[in-house]
C-alpha positions in Angstrom: 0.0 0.0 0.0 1.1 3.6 -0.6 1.2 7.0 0.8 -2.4 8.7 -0.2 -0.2 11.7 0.0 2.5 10.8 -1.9 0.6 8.9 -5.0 1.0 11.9 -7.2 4.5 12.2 -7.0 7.4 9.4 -5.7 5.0 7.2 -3.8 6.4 6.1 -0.8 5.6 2.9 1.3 3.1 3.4 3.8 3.7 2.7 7.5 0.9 4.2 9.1 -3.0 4.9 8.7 -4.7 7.7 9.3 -7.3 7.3 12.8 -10.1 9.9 11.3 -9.8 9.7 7.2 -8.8 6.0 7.3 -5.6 7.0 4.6 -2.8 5.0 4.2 0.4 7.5 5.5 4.6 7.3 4.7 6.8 8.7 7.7 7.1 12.0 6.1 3.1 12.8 6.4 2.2 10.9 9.8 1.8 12.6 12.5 1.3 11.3 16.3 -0.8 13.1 18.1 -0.9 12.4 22.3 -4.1 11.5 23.7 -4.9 11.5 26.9 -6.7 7.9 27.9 -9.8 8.3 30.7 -11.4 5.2 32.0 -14.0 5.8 34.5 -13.8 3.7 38.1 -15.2 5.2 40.6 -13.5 6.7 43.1 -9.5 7.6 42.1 -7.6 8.6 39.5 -9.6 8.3 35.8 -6.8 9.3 33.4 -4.2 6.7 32.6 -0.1 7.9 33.3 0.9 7.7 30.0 -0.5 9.1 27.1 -1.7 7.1 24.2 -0.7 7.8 20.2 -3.3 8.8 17.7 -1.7 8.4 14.3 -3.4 11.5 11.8 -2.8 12.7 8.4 -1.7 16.5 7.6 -5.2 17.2 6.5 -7.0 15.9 10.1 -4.3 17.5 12.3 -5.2 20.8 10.6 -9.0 20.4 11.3 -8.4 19.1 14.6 -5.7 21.9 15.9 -7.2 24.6 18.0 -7.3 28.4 16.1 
């Protein structure tokens, strides 16, 4: 599969797909975008330590970033 991106010009492998479009993404247009993981239980702490990877395109991460 190839970069969605990249199929007009040197079409690169794809490593990645993207969590909102569904597109198939090289390393060059990925992006990983921190998201923070909250599991309700009661009483205590809700939001996991770490925070888990959401893999988006260059067009989603524009729509999605704050103006």
């Amino acid at each position: 599969m190839n970069c969605y991106d990249c199929a007009t010009s040197d079409a690169s492998a794809a490593v990645a797909i993207c969590r909102n479009c569904g597109a198939a993404l090289c390393d060059r247009h990925a992006w990983a975008a921190p998201q923070t993981v909250v599991r309700v239980q009661g009483v205590g702490q809700s939001t996991m330590p770490e925070p888990a990877r959401r893999i988006v395109c260059t067009v989603c991460r524009g729509a999605t970033q704050p103006v």
